[in-house]
N, C-alpha and C positions, 0 to 999 in steps of 0.2 A: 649762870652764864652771863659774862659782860656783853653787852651788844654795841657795837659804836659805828656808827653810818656819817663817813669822813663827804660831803663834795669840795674841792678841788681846785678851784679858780675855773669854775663853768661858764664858758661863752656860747651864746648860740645867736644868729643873727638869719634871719630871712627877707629873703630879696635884698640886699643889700643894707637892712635896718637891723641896728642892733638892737636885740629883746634883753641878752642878759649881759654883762659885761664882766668875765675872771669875778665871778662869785662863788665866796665861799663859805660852807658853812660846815658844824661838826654836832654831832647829836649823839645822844647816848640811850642807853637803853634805862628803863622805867622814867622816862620823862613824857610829857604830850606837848610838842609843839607846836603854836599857831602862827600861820601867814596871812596875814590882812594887808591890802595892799588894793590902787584902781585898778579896776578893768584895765587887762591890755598891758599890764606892770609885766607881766611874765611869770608871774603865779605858777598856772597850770603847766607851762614848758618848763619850769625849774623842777616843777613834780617828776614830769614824765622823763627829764634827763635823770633825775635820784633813782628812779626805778629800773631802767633800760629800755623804755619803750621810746625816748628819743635820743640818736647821737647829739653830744655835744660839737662844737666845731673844735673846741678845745676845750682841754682840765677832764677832768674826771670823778666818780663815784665810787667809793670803795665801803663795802659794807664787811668789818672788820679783816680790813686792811688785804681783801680781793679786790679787784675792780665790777661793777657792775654793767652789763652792757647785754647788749638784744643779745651776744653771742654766749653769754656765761649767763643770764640772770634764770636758764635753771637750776642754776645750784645752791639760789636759795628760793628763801620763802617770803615773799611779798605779798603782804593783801591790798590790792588797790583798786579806789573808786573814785576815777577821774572825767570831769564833765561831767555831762548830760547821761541818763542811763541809756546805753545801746544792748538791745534783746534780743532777740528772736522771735519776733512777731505770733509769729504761724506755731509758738512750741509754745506749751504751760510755763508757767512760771517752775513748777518741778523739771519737765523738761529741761530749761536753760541754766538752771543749778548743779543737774546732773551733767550736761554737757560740759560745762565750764570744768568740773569736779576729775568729770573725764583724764585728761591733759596729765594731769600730776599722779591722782591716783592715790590721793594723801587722807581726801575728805569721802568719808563712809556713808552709804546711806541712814544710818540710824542721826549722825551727823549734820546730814542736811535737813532730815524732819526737825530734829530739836530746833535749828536754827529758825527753820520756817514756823514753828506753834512761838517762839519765844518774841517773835515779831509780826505774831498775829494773822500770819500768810498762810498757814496749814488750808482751813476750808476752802481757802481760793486757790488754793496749790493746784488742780488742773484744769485752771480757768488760762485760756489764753493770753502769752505777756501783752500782744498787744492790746486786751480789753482791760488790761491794768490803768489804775488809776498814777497820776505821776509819783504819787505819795508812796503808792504800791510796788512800783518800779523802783524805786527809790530804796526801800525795803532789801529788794530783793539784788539791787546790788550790794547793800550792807552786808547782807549773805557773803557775796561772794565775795567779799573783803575778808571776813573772818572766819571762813570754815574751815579753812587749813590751819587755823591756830598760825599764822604765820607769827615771825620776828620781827616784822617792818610794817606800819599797817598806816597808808598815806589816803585821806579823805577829803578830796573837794568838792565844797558846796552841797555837803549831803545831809543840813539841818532845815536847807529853805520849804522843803516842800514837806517836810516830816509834822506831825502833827505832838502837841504837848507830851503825848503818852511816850511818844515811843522816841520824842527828844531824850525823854527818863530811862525807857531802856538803853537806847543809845549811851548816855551819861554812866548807866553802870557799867556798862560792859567795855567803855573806854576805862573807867576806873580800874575794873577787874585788871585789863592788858597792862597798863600802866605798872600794879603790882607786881604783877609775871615779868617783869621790868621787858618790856616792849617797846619800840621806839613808834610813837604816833605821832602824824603831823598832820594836821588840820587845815586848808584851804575857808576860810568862810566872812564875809562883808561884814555881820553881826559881831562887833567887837562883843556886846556882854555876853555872845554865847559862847566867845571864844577866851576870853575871862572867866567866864565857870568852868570851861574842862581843860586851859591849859595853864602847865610849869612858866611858859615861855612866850613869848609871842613876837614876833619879828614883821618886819616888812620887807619893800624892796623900791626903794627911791634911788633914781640916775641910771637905773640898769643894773644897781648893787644892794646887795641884801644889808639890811641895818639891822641890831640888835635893838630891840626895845625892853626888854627885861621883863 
């Protein structure tokens, strides 16, 4: 299956300050690509306009050639883990997997265990998220990135707090997606880390996204 995630001359401006300015970019599937870029560039709002979690003011997203929006993005498959991880305190770390898992109805529970022993979360699995460690939490959003096997799989800033081992599971299992020809786009400050897992790597200078090759 080809995969191809079009955005569209995307604007979005808050309060009156423009954050992205008719940005556009075209991705394709078995590629990884990376956005390094300062704080405050519009990083994470370029994410969350690709996926449907925020309107554009203008342009659009189209992930083979539908549009993506709060109103349509379930009709596909996104894995995304954007910011800071947000949990559910008061629920296990199984708990908030299963919850998430809930919604779609895609990801099984034999699915969710493999993902939690593969990233070393099984034993703490009904330990409360909020006595997770950030590392732990971190984890366990990666989960809910990938347990649907999605097509699109968008990841900000989820190598800072990860420790060397599970940087390496991490690294495979982007590899892995990559081959399943998957479209992955990486948020992260660490250019070498974003040099060893991607095709691509891009910024966003004046409000417009740059090709860096």
């Amino acid at each position: 299956m080809n995969r191809t995630l079009q955005v569209q001359s995307v604007s979005k401006s808050f309060h009156g300050i423009t954050i992205l300015d008719h940005v556009s970019w075209n991705l394709e599937g078995g590629k990884v690509y990376g956005l390094n870029a300062p704080n405050g560039s519009g990083k994470s709002v370029l994410m969350k306009c690709m996926c449907g979690l925020m309107r554009p003011d203008s342009g659009k997203t189209e992930y083979n050639g539908k549009e993506v929006s709060a109103e349509t993005i379930d009709q596909f498959c996104f894995g995304v883990s954007i910011e800071k991880p947000e949990l559910l305190n008061d629920l296990s770390g199984l708990a908030n997997v299963r919850y998430l898992a809930s919604f779609r109805g895609i990801a099984k529970e034999n699915e969710i265990l493999k993902w939690l022993h593969f990233f070393s979360l099984y034993e703490d699995r009904n330990k409360k998220a909020g006595a997770y460690s950030l590392g732990m939490k971190q984890k366990l959003m990666l989960i809910q990135a990938f347990m649907e096997d999605p097509d699109v799989i968008l990841l900000d800033e989820v190598t800072s707090s990860l420790d060397q081992k599970t940087k390496q599971l991490l690294a495979q299992v982007i590899a892995h997606e990559r081959e399943n020809g998957k479209i992955l786009v990486m948020i992260d400050h660490d250019k070498d880390e974003l040099h060893a897992l991607c095709d691509e790597i891009c910024t966003i200078e004046e409000r417009r996204l740059v090709k860096c090759g």
